[in-house]
N, C-alpha and C positions, 0 to 999 in steps of 0.2 A: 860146221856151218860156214857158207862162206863169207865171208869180208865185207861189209856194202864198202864200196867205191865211193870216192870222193872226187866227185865230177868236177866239183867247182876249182881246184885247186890247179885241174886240170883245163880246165876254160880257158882261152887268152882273155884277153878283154876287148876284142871285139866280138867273139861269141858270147861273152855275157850281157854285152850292151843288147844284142840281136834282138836276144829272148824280154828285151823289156820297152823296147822299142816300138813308137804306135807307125802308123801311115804315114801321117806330116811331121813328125821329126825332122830334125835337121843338124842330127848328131850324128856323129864316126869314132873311128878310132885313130890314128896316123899312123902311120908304120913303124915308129917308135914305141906304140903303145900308149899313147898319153889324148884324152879327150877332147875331140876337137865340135865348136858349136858353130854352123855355119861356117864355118871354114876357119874358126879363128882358134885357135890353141885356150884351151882353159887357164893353161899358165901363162901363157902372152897377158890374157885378158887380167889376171890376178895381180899380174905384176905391173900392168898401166891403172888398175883401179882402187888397189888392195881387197881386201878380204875382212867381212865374208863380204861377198859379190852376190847379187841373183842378176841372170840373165834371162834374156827373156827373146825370142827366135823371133824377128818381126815375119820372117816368109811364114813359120809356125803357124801365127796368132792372124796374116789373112787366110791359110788354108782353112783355118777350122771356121774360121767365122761364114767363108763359102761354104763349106759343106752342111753346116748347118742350115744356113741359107735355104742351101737344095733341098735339102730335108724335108722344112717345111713348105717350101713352094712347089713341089710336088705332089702334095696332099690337099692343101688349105688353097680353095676356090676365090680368093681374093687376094689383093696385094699384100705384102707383108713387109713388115719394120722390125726387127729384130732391137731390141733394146737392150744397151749394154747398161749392167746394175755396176755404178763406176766402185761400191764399197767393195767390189769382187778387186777390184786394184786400181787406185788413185795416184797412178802413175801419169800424168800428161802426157806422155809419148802414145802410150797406150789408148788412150780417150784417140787420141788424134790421130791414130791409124785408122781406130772403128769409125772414125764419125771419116776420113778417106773413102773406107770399104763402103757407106753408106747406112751406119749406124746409127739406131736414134739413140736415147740416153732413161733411162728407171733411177729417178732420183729418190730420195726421202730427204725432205730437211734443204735449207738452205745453202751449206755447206755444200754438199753433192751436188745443187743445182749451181755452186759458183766452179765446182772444181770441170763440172762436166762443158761447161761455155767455155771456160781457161781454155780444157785441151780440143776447143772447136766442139760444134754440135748446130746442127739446123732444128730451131724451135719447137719446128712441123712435127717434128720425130720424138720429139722429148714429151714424157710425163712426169706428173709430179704425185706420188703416193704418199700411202702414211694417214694410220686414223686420228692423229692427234695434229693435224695440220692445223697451226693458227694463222687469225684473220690476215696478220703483215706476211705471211708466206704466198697464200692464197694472192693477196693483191701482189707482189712480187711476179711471182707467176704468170701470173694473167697481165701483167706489163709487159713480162719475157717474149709472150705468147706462145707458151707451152702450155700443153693440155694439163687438166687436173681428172684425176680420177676421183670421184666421190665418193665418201663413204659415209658420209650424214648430210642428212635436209638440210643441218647449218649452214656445211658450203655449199647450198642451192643457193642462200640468202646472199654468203657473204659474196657470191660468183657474178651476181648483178648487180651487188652493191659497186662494187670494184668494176664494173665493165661501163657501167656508165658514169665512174668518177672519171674514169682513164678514158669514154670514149672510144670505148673498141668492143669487140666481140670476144666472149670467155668460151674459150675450148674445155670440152667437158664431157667425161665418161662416165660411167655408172660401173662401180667397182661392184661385181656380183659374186653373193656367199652361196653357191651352191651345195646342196647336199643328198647324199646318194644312201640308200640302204646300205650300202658297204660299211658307211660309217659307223652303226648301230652294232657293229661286230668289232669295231675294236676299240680295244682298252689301252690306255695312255698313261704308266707310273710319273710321268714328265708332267705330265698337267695334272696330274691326281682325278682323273672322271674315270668309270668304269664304261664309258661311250663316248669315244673322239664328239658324235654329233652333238653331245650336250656343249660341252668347249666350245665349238666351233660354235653353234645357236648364241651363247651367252658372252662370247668373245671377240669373236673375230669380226673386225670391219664388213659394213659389205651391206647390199641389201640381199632379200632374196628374190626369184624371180618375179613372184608376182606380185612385190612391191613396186621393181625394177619397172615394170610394163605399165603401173599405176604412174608413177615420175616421169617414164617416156611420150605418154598421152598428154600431161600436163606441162611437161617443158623442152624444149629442144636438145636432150643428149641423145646421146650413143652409149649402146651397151655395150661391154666388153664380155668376148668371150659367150654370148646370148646366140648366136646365131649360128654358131658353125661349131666341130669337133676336131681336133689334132687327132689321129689315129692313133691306136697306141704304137704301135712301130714305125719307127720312123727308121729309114737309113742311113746313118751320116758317115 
């Protein structure tokens, strides 16, 4: 029998990068063989910053955010806000690239809504989620003038409580718990239910739709996500 071959050993290393390598990259090898990010040597970099080091490709991090972009504004019939979730990384530099490209901001919590202003963010573009949001966050918010998404009657109250302390107008969504017969088929060892839709009923934030159309008739929000569908392929 013969031998399997050991390719790998055989690879340089810029054949091995190749094979792992997406589209927006903006990694090489140098002729020396040693890793280079955007142009800058991985060991240049190690030894002005020490180690361990993460970097992060700024040309990278606008390509992907455009092609996402495209993604969905190719499909979805109306304007689109792409919203960056900052606990994905609370890096300032980072915030302050997306909120450049024209990023809005997916807060939860206080905290994210101070880290996400730090690294720049226009109001307009920003929400504020989380079913356990109390009253001082809510009037925070609504002073900010970022949107709140709702997930209970309560902050219907506390949303005009706070809008005519403060004298202004509460931006405000209707966070919708939709559910599909798919759900009825599966089982979940993580939440312990032998039907995800039982969980999601007895759990998850949210109204359902024709709560949603009951609170739309009797107060000024917007639904989220009520009107239109993301296809499922998207190309990015």
């Amino acid at each position: 029998m013969k031998k399997k071959e050991d390719l790998s050993s055989e690879q340089s290393p810029a054949e091995k990068l190749s094979k792992v390598l997406t589209q927006t990259d903006n990694l090489r090898v140098s002729d020396s063989g040693d890793l280079m990010i955007e142009g800058c040597l991985a060991e240049d970099l190690l030894k002005q910053f020490g180690s361990p080091l993460y970097v992060v490709s700024k040309t990278t991090l606008r390509d992907n955010f455009r092609r996402v972009y495209r993604a969905f504004s190719e499909f979805w019939p109306s304007s689109i806000n792409i919203l960056y979730a900052i606990k994905a990384n609370n890096n300032l530099a980072i915030r302050a690239i997306m909120n450049q490209e024209g990023a809005g901001g997916d807060c939860f919590g206080e905290g994210e809504l101070h880290a996400t202003f730090a690294g720049g963010a226009d109001p307009s573009r920003v929400v504020l989620n989380g079913s356990n949001k109390s009253p001082e966050l809510i009037r925070k918010a609504v002073g900010m003038g970022v949107a709140v998404n709702i997930d209970s009657e309560d902050e219907i109250t506390f949303l005009k409580q706070f809008a005519r302390d403060l004298n202004t107008t509460a931006r405000a969504k209707i966070r919708l718990k939709v559910h599909t017969e798919k759900f009825n088929a599966i089982t979940s060892d993580y939440f312990g239910v032998d039907k995800l839709a039982d969980y999601v009923k007895r759990v998850k934030g949210g109204f359902s739709l024709d709560t949603a159309e009951i609170i739309k008739e009797r107060e000024t929000v917007e639904d989220v996500f009520a009107k239109h569908r993301v296809p499922a392929r998207l190309r990015i």
